[in-house]
Each structure stands twice: as structure tokens, then as C-alpha cells.
C-alpha positions as CSV (number, residue, x, y, z in Angstrom):
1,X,69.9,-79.4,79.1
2,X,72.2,-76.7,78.2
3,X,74.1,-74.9,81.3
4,X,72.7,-71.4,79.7
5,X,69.2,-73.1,80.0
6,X,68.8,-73.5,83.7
7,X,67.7,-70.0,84.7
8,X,64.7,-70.4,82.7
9,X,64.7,-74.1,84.5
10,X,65.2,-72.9,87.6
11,X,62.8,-69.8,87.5
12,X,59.9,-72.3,86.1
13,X,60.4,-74.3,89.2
14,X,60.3,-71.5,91.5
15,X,57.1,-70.1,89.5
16,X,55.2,-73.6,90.4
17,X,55.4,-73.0,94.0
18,X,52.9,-70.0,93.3
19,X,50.3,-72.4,92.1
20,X,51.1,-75.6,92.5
21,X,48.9,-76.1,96.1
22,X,45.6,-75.0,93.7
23,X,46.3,-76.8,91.0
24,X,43.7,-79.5,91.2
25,X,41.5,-77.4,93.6
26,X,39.0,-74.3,93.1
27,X,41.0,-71.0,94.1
28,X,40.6,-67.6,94.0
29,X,43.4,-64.9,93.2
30,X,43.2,-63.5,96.9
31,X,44.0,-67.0,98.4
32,X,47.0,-67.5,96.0
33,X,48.2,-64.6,97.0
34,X,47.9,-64.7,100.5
35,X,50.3,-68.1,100.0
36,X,52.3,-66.5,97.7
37,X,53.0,-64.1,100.3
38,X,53.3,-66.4,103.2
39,X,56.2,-68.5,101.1
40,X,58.6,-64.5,101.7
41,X,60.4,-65.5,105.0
42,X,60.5,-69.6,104.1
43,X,62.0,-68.3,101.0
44,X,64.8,-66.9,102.9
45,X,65.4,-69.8,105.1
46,X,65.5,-72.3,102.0
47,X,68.0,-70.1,100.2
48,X,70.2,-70.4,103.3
49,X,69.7,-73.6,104.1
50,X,70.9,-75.0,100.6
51,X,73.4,-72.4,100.1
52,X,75.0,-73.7,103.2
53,X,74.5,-77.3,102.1
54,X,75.9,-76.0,98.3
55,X,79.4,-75.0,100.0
56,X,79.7,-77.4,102.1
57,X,79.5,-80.0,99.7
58,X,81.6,-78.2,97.6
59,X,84.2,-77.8,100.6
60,X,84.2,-81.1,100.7
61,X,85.0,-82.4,97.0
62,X,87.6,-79.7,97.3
63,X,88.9,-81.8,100.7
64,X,88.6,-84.8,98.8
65,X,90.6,-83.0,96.0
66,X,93.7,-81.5,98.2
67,X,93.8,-84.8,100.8
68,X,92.9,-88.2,98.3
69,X,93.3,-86.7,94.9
70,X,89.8,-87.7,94.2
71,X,88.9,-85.4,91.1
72,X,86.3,-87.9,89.8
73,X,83.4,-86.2,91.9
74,X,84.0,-83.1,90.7
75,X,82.6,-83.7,87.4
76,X,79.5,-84.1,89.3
77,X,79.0,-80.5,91.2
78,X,77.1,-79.0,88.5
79,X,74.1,-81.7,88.9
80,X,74.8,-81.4,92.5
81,X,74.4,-77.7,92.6
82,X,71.0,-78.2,89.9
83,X,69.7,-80.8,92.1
84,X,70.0,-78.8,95.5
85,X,68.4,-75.5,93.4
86,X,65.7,-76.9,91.7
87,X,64.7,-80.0,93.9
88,X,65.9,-79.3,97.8
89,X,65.4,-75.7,97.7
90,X,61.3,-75.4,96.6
91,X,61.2,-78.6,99.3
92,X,62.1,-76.5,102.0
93,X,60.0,-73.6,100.9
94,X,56.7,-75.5,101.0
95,X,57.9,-77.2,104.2
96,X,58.5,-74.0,105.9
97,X,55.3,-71.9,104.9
98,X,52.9,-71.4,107.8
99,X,49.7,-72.4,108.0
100,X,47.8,-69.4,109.3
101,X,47.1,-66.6,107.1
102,X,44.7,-64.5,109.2
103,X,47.2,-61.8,110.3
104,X,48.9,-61.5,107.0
105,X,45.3,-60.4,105.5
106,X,45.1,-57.3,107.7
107,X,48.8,-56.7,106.8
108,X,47.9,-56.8,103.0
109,X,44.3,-54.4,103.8
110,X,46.8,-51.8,104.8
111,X,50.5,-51.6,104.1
112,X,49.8,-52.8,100.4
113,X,47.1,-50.3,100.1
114,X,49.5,-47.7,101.0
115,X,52.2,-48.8,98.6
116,X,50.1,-49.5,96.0
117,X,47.7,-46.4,96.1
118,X,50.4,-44.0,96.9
119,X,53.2,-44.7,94.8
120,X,52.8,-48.0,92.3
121,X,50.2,-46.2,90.6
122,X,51.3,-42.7,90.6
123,X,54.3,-44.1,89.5
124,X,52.6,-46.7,86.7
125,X,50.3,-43.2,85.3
126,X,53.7,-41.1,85.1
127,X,55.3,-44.1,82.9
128,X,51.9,-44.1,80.8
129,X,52.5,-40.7,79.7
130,X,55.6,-41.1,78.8
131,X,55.5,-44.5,76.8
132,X,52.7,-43.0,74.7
133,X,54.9,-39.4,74.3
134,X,57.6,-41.9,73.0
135,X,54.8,-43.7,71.0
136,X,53.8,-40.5,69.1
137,X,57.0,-39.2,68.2
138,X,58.2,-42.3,66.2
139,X,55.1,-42.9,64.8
140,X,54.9,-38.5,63.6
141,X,58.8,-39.4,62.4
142,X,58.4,-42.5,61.3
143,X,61.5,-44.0,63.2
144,X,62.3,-47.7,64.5
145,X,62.0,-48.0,68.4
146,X,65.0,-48.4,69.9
147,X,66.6,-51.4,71.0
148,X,66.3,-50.5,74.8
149,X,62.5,-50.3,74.4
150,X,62.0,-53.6,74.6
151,X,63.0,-53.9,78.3
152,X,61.4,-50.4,79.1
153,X,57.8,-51.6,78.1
154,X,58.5,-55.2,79.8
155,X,59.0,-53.3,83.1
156,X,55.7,-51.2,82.7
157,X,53.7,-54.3,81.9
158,X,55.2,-56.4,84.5
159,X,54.4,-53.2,87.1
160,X,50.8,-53.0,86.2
161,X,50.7,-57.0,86.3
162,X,51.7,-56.7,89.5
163,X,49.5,-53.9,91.0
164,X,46.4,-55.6,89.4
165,X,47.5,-58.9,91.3
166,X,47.3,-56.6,94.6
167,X,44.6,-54.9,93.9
168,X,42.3,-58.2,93.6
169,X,42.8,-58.7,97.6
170,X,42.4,-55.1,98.5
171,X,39.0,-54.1,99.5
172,X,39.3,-50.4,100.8
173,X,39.9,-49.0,96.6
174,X,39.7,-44.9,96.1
175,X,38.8,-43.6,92.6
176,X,42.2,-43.6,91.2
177,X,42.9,-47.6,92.4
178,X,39.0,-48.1,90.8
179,X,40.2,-46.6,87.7
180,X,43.3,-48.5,87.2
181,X,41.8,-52.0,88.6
182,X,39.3,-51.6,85.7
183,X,41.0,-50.2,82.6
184,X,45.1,-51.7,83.5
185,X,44.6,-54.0,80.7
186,X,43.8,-51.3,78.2
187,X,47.1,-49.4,79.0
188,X,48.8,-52.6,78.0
189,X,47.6,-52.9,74.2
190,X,49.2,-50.3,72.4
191,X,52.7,-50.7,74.3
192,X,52.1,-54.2,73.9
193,X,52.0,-53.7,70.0
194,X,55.2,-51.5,70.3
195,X,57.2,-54.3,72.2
196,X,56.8,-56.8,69.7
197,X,57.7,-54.5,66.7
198,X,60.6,-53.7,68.6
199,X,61.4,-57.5,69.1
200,X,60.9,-58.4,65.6
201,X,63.1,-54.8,64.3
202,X,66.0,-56.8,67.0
203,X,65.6,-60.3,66.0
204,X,65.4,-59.5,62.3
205,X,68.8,-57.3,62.6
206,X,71.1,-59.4,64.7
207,X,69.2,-63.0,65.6
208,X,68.2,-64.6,68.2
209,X,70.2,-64.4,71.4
210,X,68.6,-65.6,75.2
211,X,68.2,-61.9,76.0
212,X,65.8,-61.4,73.2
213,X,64.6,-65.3,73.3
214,X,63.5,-63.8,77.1
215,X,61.8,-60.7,75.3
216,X,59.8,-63.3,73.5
217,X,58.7,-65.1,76.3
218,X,57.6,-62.1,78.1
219,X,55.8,-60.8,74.6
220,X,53.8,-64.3,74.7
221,X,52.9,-64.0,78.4
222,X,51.5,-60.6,78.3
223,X,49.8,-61.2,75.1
224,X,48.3,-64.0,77.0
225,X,46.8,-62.4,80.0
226,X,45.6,-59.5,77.7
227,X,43.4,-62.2,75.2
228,X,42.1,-64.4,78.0
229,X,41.1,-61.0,80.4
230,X,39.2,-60.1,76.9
231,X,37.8,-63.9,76.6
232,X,36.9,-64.5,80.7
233,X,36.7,-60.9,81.4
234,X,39.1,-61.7,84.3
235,X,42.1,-61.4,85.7
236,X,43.3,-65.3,86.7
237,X,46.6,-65.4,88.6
238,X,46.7,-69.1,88.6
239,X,46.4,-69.4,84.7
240,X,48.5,-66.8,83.8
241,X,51.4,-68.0,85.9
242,X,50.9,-71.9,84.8
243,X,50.8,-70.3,81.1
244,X,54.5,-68.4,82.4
245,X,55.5,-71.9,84.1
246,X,54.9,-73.8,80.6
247,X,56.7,-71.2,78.5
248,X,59.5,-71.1,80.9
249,X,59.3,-75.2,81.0
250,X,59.6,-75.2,76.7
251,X,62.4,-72.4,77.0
252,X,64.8,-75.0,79.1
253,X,64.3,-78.5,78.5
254,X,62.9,-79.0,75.1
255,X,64.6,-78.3,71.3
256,X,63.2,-74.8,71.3
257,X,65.3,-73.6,74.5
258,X,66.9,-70.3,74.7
259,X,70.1,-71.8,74.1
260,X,69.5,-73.9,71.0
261,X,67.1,-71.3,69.5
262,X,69.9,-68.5,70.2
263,X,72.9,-70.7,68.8
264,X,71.4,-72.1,65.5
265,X,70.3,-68.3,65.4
266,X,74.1,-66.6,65.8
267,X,75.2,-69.1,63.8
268,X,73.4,-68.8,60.8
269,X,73.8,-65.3,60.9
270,X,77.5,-65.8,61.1
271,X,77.6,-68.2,58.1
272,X,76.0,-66.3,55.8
273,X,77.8,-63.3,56.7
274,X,81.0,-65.4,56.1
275,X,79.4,-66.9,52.7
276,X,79.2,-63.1,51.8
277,X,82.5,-62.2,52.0
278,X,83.7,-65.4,50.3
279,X,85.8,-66.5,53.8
280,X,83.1,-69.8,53.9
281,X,82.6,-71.6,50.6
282,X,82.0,-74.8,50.1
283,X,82.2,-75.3,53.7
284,X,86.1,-74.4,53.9
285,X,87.5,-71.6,54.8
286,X,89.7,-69.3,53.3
287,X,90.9,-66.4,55.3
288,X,89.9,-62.9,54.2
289,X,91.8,-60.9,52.3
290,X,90.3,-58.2,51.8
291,X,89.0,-55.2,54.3
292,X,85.9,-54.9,55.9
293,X,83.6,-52.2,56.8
294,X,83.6,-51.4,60.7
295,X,80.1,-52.4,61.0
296,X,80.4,-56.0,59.7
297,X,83.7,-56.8,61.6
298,X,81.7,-55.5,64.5
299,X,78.6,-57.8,63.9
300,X,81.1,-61.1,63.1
301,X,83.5,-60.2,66.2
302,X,80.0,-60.1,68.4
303,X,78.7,-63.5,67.0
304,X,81.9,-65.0,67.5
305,X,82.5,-63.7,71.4
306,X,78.7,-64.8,72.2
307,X,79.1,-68.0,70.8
308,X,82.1,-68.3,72.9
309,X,80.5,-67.7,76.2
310,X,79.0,-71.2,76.2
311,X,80.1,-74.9,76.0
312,X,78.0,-76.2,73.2
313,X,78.2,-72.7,71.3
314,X,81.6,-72.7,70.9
315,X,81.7,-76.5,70.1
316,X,79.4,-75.9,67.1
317,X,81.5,-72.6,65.9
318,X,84.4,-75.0,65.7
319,X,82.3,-77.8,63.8
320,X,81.5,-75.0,61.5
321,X,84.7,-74.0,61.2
322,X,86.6,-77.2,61.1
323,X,88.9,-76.0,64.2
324,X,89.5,-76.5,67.2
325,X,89.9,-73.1,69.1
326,X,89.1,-72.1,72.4
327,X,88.4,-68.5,72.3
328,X,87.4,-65.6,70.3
329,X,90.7,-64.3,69.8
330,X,91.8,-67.3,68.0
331,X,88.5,-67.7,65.8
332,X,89.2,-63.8,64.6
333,X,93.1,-64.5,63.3
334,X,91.6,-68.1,62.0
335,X,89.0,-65.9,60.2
336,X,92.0,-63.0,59.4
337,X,89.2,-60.5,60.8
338,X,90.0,-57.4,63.3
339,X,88.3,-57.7,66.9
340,X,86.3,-54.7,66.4
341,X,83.2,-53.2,69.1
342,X,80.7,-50.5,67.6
343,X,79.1,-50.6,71.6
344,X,82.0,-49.9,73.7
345,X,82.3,-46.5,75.4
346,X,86.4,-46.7,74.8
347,X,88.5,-48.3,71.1
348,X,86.0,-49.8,68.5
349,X,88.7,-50.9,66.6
350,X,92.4,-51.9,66.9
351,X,93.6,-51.9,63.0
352,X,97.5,-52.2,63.6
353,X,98.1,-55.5,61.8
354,X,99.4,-53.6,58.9
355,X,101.8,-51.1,60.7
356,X,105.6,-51.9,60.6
357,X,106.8,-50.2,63.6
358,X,110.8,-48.9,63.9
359,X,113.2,-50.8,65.6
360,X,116.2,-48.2,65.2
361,X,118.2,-48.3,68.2
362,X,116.8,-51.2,70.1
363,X,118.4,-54.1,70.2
364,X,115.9,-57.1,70.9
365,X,112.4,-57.2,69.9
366,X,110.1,-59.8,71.7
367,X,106.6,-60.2,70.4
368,X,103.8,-60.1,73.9
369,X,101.0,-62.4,74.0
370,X,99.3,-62.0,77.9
371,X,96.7,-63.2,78.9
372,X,95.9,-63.5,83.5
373,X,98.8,-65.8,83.7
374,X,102.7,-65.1,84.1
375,X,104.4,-65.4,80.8
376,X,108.4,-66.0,80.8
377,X,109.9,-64.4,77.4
378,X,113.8,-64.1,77.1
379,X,116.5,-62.2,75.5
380,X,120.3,-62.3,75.5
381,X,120.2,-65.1,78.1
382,X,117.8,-63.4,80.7
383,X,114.7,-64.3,81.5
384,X,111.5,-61.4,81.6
385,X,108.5,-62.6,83.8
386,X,105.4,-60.6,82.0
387,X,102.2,-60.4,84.4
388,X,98.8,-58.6,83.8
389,X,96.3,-58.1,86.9
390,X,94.0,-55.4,87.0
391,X,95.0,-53.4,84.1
392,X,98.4,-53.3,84.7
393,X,101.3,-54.9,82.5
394,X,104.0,-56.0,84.9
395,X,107.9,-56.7,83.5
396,X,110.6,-58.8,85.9
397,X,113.8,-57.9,84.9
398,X,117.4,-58.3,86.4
399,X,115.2,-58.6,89.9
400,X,113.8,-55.3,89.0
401,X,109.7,-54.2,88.2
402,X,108.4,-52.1,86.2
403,X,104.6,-51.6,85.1
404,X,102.9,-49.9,82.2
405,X,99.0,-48.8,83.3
406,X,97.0,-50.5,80.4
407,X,93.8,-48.4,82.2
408,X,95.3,-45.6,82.3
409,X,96.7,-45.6,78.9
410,X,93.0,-46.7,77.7
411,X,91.4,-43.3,79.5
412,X,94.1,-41.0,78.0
413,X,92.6,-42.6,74.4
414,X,89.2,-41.8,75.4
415,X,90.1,-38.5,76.7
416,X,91.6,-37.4,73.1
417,X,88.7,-39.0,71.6
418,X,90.3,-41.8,70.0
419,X,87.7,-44.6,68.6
420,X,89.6,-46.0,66.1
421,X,93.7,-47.0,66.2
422,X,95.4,-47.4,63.0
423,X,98.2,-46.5,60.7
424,X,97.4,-42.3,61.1
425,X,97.3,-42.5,65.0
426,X,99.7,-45.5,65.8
427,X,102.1,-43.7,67.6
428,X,99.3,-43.1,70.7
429,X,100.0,-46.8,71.3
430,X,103.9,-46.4,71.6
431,X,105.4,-46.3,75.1
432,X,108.7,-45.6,77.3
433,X,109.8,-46.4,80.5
434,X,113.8,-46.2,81.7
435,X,115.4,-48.4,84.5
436,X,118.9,-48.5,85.3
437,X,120.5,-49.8,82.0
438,X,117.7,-50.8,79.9
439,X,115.2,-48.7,77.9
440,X,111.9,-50.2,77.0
441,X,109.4,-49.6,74.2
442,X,106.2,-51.3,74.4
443,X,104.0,-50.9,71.1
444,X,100.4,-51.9,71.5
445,X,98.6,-53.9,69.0
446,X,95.6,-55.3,71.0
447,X,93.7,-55.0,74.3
448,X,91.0,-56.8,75.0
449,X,88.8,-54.3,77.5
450,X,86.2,-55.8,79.6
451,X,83.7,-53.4,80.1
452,X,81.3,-53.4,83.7
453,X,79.0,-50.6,84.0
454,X,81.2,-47.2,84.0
455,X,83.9,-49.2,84.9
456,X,86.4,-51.6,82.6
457,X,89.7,-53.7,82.5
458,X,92.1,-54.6,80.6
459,X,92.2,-58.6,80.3
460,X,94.2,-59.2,77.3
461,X,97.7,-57.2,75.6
462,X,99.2,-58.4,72.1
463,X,101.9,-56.4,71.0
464,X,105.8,-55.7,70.9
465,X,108.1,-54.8,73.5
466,X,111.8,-53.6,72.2
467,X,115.2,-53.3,74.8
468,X,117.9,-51.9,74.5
């Protein structure tokens, strides 16, 4: 099993504590429920209980480590860790539910009555009307959904999923709950038609990866419930999560799991794309030479950094490619291709390769490569100790700091608007700073910016400093 594929795993286990105690008996949804409820506070306890027992098994291989230098266990942690998650931890579950229910079914009769009459389905109605206002438009326009869609109509159709699994244990139902209880599944149709052509529009554009191999999955399950309520004229908790606990099952043990799928996927793309632009034929590769648009540099330099988030993915990039590389970076100058990010909120594209930048008055130039770790690089028999940690490019010289504020420096780009760095704006990347008898000019070439949320660093800087 792929590392990638043990969500799915792990999630599928979980979902077989719902319905595993009914499996072989006759149930109804409100007594699946009321255990499904129950399992809330064990739930708790097991997750402590086995993340205590995670670290301190952990603590002590690391013991073991520091004391013994016994490194051998360590290549054992991550079945340790899979076996305490998906064995050990639904154990203690099951072993801590309680056994009587009756106080927990005046509980449901009242505060999920509240919740769901007052502001699930309120809430649920509002999203209706706006799905189908959104459903209208593109089809009067004739536009693609959007990407983001996808995820927007899996959250309405898990919500109303949801409230009908309530509603089937409330008793005390007003006209709106009566409503919804008996026409939910025909809200679902149309929006369910929507999701999957905005799946295939995805898929068909960039491939397969396990976000959209999880899109799929939810396409199948809903599609599922919505065919066998129109079959059984019911709504079957059971079935429909033992339906969710196969899919998830296929998704992370067998040849069809997200991770397989979403690497032959990337890298198919990736090969033709190559094959293309004559850089793979024959099977051997010949760096490009010539100059890409933004948008396919974009599209390559994405393949390339998600098939470097794995193990296996970047093992078969390197099989492709007859190298033996160990991250994206390295791949792209293999490949002669510009990192280059059409989604990023700051630079889409660093094209400096080409600029030839002046060395009149300086005496030393010293080409930067950093990376998290301390580089030493040296001129005229000194030694400079080059750092970066959080953004900032630290220089040791003569016992004397001095930093450059790669954030900083990014924000002033975006702030000027600046999307693109090349040979008519290169001198934004050219910076001083003055200590005692030296003068520094750092020229930027690269920085690799990690974007999180609103906020971003700066984990990567290739470039040229220049002293004199």
C-alpha cells in the first residue's frame, strides 16, 4: 500500500465501526444511529489512548536511537503507527461504547431537532437557491463550471445526507422538516449532474490526482444512495455506508487506489506533454531548447512537484526519465524548463536564466544555492556561512551578520504588481546592503515560495551574490 493511500485506509476502517455491529443482523437506521452516536466520547478516549501509546513508542525508538544506536527499528514506525491507527484504535472504540442508549434517545428527540429544524435546513434551502442561480447562469452562458464547484456541491450533498440520516430518528417533524425528509433526494439530482460534469471538465484537463480521485468517490457514493432511494424507495444508512466502506476499501489497497490511479494519470500527462515538445523521444531525453508558453511550463512544473510529494511518484518520474533526482528543482534544469506557477497569489514565473548581470566594480562573484541548511561558500581565503529560516537570507562574515528579507522583498513585488521576472524588470531582483568594508549585491534568480493560506515563505534562493 502506498503511504498516500492510508487516509482512504484509515477512513474505511473508521466507517466500519458505523455498521459493522448490524452487519449480519436486521437493523433499522434509528438504531445505527443511536450507536453511531454513542461511539462520540469512546472516540475521544481511543484517540488519546493510542496517541499516547504512538509517542511513547516513538520516544522510545528515539531512546534506543540516542543511548544503543539501534536505528534498525526505526524502519518499522510507519507500520507501527498504521497498526496502532487502524487496528488498536477502532478496538478501543467498540470496547468503550456504552451499552445503554435510553437517555441518548431523548437527547436526539430534542437537541437534534433544534439544530436540525432551525438551522441545518434553513441553512441547506439558502444553499439550494444558490446552486441552482449558479446552475442557470452557465447553462444561459454556456460556460464550464468552475473548478471549485466540485467541492461546493460535495458539501451540499453531504449536508442533506446528513440531515436525512437525523431526520429518520426524529419523531416531533414541522412542515418544513416534512418537506425536506420527503423530497431531499430530488434536490440532489440536478447538482449531482453538475458535479460530475465538473469532475470530468478537471480530469479531462489536468488528470487524475487523489483530490479529484476523492471527487470521484464521492460522485459514485451519492449517485449510489440517489439510484437505490429510487429502487427501495428508502433511505438505508447501513447500505449506503458499507457501499462508502467498499469504495474507500478499492481506493487504498487494490491497483485502482488513489495513488496508482493519480500517478499513471500525472504521468502520462507529463509524457506526452514532453513527447510534444520533442524533450522525450524515443524514450531519451533531450533538453529543451526552445521557449515555452507560460501555461505549459506551468502545467509540466505542477506534474513534476506533485509527483514529487510522494515516494513511489517520484521513483517512477526518475524511471521515466532515466535519472536519479530527488526533487523538483532538479527534474526542471534536467528538463531545461523554468519553474513557473499560473495559481500563486505572488511571481508566476522566474525567467532570469538568460540575463547576464554586471559585475563592474565587485570583486568576487559567488553563485548561491540555499536550501534550510547552512551553506559555507568562500572568497579570498574567508569563509561566508549562508543560512535561510523563515524568509530571511542570513550572511556570516568577518564575525559579522547581515540579512536580506526574502518576504519582504517578495511583498514589495506583489505590491508593484510584478507576476512575471525577466530580462525588462530584472533589476527589481538586485539588492545592496553595506557593512564596515565590504559592499554586497545579491541578484535573485529563484525563490521557491511556499504558499499557506494568506500567508507564504520563502524555502529556496538561487542566485549571485558579488563583494567588494
Amino acid at each position: 500500500m502506498y503511504f498516500d493511500s492510508i487516509l482512504f485506509y484509515f477512513n474505511a476502517v473508521l466507517l466500519s465501526l458505523i455498521f459493522s455491529n448490524f452487519l449480519f443482523i436486521k437493523s433499522t437506521n434509528q438504531s445505527i444511529l443511536y450507536f453511531y452516536l454513542l461511539g462520540k466520547h469512546s472516540i475521544l478516549i481511543a484517540f488519546f489512548s493510542c496517541f499516547i501509546l504512538g509517542f511513547g513508542i516513538y520516544a522510545i525508538l528515539l531512546s534506543l536511537e540516542f543511548l544503543f544506536n539501534i536505528t534498525f527499528l526505526n524502519d518499522y514506525i510507519e507500520d507501527i503507527f498504521i497498526f496502532i491507527a487502524t487496528i488498536i484504535f477502532p478496538i478501543l472504540i467498540l470496547s468503550n461504547i456504552p451499552k445503554n442508549i435510553d437517555t441518548l434517545k431523548e437527547e436526539i428527540q430534542t437537541t437534534w431537532l433544534i439544530l436540525i429544524k432551525n438551522i441545518l435546513i434553513p441553512l441547506l434551502f439558502i444553499y439550494i437557491v444558490v446552486l441552482y442561480a449558479y446552475f442557470i447562469k452557465i447553462t444561459i452562458l454556456q460556460e464550464l463550471p468552475k473548478g471549485d464547484l466540485s467541492w461546493i456541491i460535495c458539501t451540499f450533498l453531504t449536508l442533506c445526507i446528513f440531515v436525512k440520516m437525523f431526520l429518520t430518528s426524529i419523531k416531533q417533524q414541522n412542515f418544513i422538516v416534512k418537506f425536506f425528509d420527503k423530497y431531499f433526494i430530488y434536490s440532489m439530482i440536478i447538482p449531482l449532474i453538475f458535479l460530475n460534469i465538473a469532475i470530468y471538465t478537471r480530469v479531462n484537463e489536468y488528470g487524475i490526482t487523489q483530490a479529484r480521485y476523492a471527487l470521484i468517490l464521492l460522485s459514485i457514493w451519492f449517485s449510489f444512495i440517489v439510484i437505490y432511494y429510487f429502487i427501495k424507495k428508502e433511505f438505508c444508512i447501513k447500505r449506503s455506508f458499507i457501499f462508502l466502506f467498499l469504495l474507500l476499501l478499492i481506493s487504498s489497497v487494490t491497483t485502482f487506489s488513489a495513488s496508482n490511479l493519480s500517478i499513471n494519470s500525472q504521468l502520462n500527462r507529463l509524457e506526452t506533454m514532453l513527447k510534444e515538445n520533442n524533450i522525450l523521444v524515443k524514450n531519451k531525453v533531450t533538453p529543451l531548447t526552445k521557449q515555452l508558453d507560460l501555461k505549459q511550463e506551468a502545467q509540466i512544473s505542477s506534474i513534476i512537484k506533485y509527483l514529487n510529494r510522494s515516494k513511489e511518484g517520484k521513483k517512477r518520474l526518475n524511471l521515466l526519465l532515466n535519472t536519479d533526482f530527488k526533487n523538483s528543482l532538479e527534474f526542471l534544469k534536467y528538463l531545461n524548463i523554468k519553474y513557473s506557477n499560473l495559481n500563486t497569489t505572488y511571481i508566476k514565473k522566474f525567467n532570469l536564466n538568460d540575463i547576464v548581470y554586471s559585475l563592474n566594480g565587485y570583486n568576487y562573484l559567488i553563485p548561491l544555492s540555499i536550501e534550510q541548511t547552512k551553506q559555507k561558500y568562500f572568497y579570498k581565503n574567508k569563509v561566508i556561512l549562508a543560512s535561510l529560516k523563515n524568509s530571511i537570507l542570513k550572511l556570516e562574515i568577518k564575525n559579522q551578520n547581515i540579512q536580506f528579507d526574502l518576504k519582504q522583498i517578495v511583498k514589495e513585488w506583489k505590491k508593484q504588481k510584478i507576476e512575471v521576472l525577466d530580462k525588462n524588470n530584472y533589476k527589481n531582483t538586485i539588492f545592496y546592503k553595506k557593512m564596515d568594508n565590504l559592499e554586497l549585491k545579491l541578484c535573485i534568480k529563484y525563490l521557491r515560495i511556499n504558499e499557506n493560506f494568506e500567508d507564504f515563505e520563502v524555502k529556496y534562493i538561487e542566485g549571485y551574490l558579488m563583494i567588494r
